[in-house]
N, C-alpha and C positions, 0 to 999 in steps of 0.2 A: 504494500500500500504506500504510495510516494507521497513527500512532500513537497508541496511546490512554497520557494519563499517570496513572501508577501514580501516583506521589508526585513532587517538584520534582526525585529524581535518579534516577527508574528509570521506562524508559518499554517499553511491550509492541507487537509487530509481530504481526501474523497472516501467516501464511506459505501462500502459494496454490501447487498444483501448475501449473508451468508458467512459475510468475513467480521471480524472483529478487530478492534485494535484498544488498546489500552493509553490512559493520560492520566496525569497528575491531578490530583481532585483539586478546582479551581482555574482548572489550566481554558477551560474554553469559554474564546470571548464571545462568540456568534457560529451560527450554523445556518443551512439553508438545506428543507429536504424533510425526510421522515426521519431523525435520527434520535436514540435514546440510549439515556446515561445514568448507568445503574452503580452502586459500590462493588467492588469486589473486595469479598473477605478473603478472599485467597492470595491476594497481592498480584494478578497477573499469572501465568503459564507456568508450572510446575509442582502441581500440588498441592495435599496439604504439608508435608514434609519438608517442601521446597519455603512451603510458607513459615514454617515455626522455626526452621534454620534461620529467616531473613531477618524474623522477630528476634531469636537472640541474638543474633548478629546488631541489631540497631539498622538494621537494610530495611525495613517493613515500611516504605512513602506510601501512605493512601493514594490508592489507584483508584480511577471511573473504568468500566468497560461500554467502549462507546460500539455502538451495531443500528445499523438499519440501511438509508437509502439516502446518499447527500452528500455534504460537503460540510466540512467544520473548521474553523481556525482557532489556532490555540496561542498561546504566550502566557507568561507568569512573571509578574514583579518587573518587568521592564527588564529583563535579562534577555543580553542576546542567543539567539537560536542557533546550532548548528547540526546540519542533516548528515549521520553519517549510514553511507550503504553496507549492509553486510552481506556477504557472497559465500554462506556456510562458515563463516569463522564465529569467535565468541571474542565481543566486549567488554572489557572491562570498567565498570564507569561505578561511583558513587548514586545511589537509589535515589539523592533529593537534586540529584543534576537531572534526572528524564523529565521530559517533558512528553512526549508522549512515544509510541513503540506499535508496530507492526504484531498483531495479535499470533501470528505462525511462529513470532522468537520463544527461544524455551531460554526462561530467566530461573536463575539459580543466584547463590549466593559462595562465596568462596574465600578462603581462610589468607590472607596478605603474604601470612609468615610462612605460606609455602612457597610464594616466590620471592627468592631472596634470603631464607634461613630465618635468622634470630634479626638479621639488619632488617627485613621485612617489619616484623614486629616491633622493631625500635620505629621504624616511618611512621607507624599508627600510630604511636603515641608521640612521638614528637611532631608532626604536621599537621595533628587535628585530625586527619584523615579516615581514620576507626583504622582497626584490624583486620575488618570485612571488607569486601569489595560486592555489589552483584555484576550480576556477566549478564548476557542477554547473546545467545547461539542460534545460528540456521539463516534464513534470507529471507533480508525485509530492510527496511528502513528504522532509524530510532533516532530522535530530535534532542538536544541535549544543552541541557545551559549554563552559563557562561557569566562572567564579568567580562565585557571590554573586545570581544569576537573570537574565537577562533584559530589558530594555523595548525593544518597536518603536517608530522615532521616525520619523516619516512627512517625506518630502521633495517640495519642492512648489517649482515655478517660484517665485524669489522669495523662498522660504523655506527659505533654506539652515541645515544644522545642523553645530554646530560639535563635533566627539566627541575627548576624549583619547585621544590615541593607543592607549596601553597600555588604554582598555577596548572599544577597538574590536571587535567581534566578525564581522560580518558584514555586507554590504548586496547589496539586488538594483531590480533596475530601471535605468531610463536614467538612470544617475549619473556625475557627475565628482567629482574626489577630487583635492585637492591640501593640502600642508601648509603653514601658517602660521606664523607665528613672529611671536611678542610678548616677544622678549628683551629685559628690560632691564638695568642695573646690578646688580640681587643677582642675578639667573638670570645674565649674565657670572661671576659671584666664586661661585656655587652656592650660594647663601643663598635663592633661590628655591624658590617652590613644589613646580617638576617641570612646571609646567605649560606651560612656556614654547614647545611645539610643540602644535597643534590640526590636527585633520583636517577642513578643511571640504568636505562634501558639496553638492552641488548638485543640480536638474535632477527628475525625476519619478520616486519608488522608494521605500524604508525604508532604516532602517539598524540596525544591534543592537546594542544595548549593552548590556553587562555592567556590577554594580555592585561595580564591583575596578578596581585598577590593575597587577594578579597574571595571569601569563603561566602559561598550561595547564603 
């Protein structure tokens, strides 16, 4: 189910009988058509299993399951939107960045500190970021948001990228993820940047980043 973008913060779904798609509750401004929007207790595609992992994870964002016959546009808080395609891979994104998903993705939830070891687990507590991540697999579309827009940075055997933490947004493909630390002297006494933890990616995939260091 495609997005087409309105402008950098409002993007439109077309809504087919038969198919479903999922959005952040509050996420829709206007619609046109027979469409209807119901809670789902289950969080989205994977269960109830898939649901009570999200919940202890802190992944659980109230979701709408939107289905019928129309058109709908979504955005939330004045955050900008970005559309990324999945072609059978699995996303890695934070559950209060969706804005809305392709109802055919199978959303799960997944442990940080297995990519990456024990530095994994140090990223979640030092960036804010939890220890959980959820994923969203298979082919579809999924709208995602942001402070400030956007850039894909492509990740290649060999050519790892280095992302601040705080503008991490998302990555998909066969990636490793571990955090670095380049503490010195003022970053000890806080007279440092901020910059002093980096997420380095690895391995064959993208990664997203936002142009902020401002948490949804």
């Amino acid at each position: 189910m495609p997005f087409r973008e309105i402008n950098s913060k409002m993007v439109e779904a077309t809504v087919i009988p038969g198919q479903k798609m999922f959005s952040q509750r509050g996420a829709m401004l206007a619609y046109r058509g027979e469409v209807a929007f119901t809670p789902n207790i289950q969080g989205g595609q994977g269960g109830m299993m898939s649901m009570i992992g999200r919940r202890l994870a802190n992944e659980a964002t109230p979701l709408m399951t939107v289905e019928g016959n129309g058109t709908v546009m979504f955005g939330h808080g004045g955050h900008h939107i970005h559309v990324i395609n999945l072609s059978g891979d699995t996303l890695y994104v934070e559950a209060d960045r969706l804005l809305a998903f392709d109802g055919t993705l199978q959303q799960g939830t997944m442990f940080m500190g297995s990519q990456g070891g024990v530095m994994g687990m140090v990223r979640g507590q030092v960036t804010g970021q939890g220890l959980f991540t959820t994923t969203l697999q298979g082919h579809g579309a999924v709208a995602v948001m942001a402070h400030g827009g956007v850039i894909e940075l492509p990740i290649a055997p060999g050519r790892d990228v280095h992302v601040d933490p705080q503008a991490y947004v998302a990555h998909h493909g066969d990636v490793r993820n571990k955090l670095s630390t380049a503490l010195g002297w003022r970053e000890m006494v806080g007279r440092g940047s901020g910059e002093g933890f980096q997420l380095q990616l690895s391995g064959n995939g993208a990664v997203y980043v936002q142009a902020s260091e401002e948490k949804l």
